[in-house]
C-alpha positions in Angstrom: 19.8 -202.7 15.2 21.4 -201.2 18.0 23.9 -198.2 16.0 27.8 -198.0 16.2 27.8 -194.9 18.2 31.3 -192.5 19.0 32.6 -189.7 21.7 35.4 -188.2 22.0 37.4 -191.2 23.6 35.0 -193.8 23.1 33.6 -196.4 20.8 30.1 -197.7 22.1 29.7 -200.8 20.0 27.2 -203.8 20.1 28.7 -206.8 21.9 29.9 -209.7 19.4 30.3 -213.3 20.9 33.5 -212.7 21.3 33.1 -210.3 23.4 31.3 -212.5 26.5 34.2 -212.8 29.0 34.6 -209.1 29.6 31.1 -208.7 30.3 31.0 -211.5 33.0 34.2 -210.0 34.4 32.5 -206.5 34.5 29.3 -208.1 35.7 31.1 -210.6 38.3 32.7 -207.7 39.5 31.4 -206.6 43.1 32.1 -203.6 43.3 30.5 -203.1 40.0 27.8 -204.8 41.4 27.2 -203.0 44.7 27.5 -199.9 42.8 25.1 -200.6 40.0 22.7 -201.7 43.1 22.8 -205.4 42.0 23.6 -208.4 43.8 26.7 -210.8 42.6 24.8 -213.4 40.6 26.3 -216.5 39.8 28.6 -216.6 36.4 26.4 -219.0 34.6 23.3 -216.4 35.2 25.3 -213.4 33.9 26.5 -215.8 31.1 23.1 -216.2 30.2 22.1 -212.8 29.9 25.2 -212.0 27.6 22.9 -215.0 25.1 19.6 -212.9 26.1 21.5 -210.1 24.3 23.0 -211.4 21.5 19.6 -213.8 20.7 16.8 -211.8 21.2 17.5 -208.2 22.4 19.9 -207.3 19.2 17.4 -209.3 16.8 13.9 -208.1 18.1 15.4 -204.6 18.6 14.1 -204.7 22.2 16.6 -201.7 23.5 19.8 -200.8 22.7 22.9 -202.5 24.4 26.6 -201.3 24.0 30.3 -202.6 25.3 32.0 -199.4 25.7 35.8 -199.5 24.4 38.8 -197.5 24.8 41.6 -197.7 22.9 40.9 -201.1 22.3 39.6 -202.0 25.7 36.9 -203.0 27.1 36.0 -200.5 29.3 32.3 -201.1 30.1 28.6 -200.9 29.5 25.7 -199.4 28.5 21.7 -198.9 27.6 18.8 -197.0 26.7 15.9 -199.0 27.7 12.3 -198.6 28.7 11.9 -198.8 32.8 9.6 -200.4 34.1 9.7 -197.4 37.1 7.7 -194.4 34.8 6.4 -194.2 31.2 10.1 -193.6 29.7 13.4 -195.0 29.1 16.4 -195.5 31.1 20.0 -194.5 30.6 22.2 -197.9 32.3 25.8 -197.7 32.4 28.7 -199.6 34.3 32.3 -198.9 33.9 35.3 -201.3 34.8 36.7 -200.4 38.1 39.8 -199.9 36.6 38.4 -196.7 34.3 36.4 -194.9 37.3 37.5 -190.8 37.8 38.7 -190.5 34.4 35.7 -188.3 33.7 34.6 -191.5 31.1 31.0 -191.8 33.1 30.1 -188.3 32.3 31.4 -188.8 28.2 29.1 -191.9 28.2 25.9 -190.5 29.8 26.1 -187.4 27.3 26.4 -189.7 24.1 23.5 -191.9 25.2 21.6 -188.7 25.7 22.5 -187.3 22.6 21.8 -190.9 21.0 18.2 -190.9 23.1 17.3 -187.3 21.4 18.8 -187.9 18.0 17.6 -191.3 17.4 15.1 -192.4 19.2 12.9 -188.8 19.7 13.2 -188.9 23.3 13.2 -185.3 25.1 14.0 -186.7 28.8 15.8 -190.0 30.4 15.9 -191.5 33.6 18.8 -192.9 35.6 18.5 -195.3 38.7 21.4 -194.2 41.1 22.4 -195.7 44.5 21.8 -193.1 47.0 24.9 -194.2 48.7 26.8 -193.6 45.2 28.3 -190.2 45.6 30.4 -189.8 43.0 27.9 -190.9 40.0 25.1 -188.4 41.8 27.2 -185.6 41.8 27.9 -186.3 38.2 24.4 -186.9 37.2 23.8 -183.3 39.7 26.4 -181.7 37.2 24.5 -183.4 33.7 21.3 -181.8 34.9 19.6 -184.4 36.5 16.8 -184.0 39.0 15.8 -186.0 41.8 11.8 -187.5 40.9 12.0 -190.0 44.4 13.8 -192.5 46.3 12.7 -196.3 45.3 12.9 -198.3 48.4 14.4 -202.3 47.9 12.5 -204.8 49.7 16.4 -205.2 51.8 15.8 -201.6 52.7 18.6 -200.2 50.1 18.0 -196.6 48.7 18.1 -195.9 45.3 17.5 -192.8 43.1 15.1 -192.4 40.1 17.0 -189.3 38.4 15.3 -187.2 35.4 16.8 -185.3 32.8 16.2 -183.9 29.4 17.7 -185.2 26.6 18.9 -181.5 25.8 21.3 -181.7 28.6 23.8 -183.6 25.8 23.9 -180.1 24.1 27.5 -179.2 24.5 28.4 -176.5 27.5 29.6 -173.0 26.4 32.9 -171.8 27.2 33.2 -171.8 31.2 29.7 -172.8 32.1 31.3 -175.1 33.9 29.8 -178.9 33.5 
């Protein structure tokens, strides 16, 4: 079962029923969308995938899948997966709009990498970023992470397969500056 994890101003919790309508907002959301590198689906499409989670990810343990809440609101999303890119897993997060440079990107990626080591034995992740997504590659540039390649869309968009070790989570010393 997909654990209850924490940071410092985070719960990372797995989703409940109830908790369906903030996902489709979040995932309904374009410039959510454009960011994660997705198109806008349709509502009953992302409806169907919050039921994909809830009926057979959570109960065959296929990956682990979290709403991320603040202070009692939903602030986003978030994985560890296997990608189907390299032999290894995949760190997937979204944040609402609403929550972006609050420094809450950079709290989530570290607690899925500490999850990724601590939990599941992993010593490296992956992250796909939109090359035209500056702020979340300078932030990923700042966690460690190292460019592997550029992964091409068939519409010509640019995306970045990013690689890190899990060790990266390891908390920075005084002034080093992360």
């Amino acid at each position: 079962m997909t654990p209850e994890l924490h940071s410092e101003r985070l719960r990372f919790l797995p989703y409940r029923p109830e908790d369906e309508d903030h996902f489709v907002a979040l995932l309904r959301d374009e410039e959510v969308c454009r960011w994660m590198g997705q198109d806008l689906v349709p509502e009953p499409e992302v409806r169907a995938l919050f039921r994909t989670i809830l009926d057979e990810v959570y109960p065959r343990r296929l990956f682990d899948v979290w709403g991320l809440w603040h202070a009692d609101a939903y602030v986003g999303h978030a994985e560890v997966k296997k990608t189907g890119n390299v032999a290894g897993h995949e760190l997937v997060t979204a944040l609402a709009p609403d929550h972006w440079g609050r420094g809450l990107g950079r709290e989530v990626v570290r607690t899925l990498l500490r999850h990724a080591a601590e939990n599941l034995g992993l010593t490296e992740a992956y992250g796909m970023v939109g090359a035209e997504n500056r702020a979340s590659l300078a932030m990923c540039e700042r966690l460690g992470f190292r460019h592997v390649r550029d992964v091409v869309g068939t519409d010509g968009t640019v995306t970045r397969m990013l690689v890190v070790p899990t060790a990266a989570a390891a908390p920075q010393e005084e002034g080093a500056g992360a």
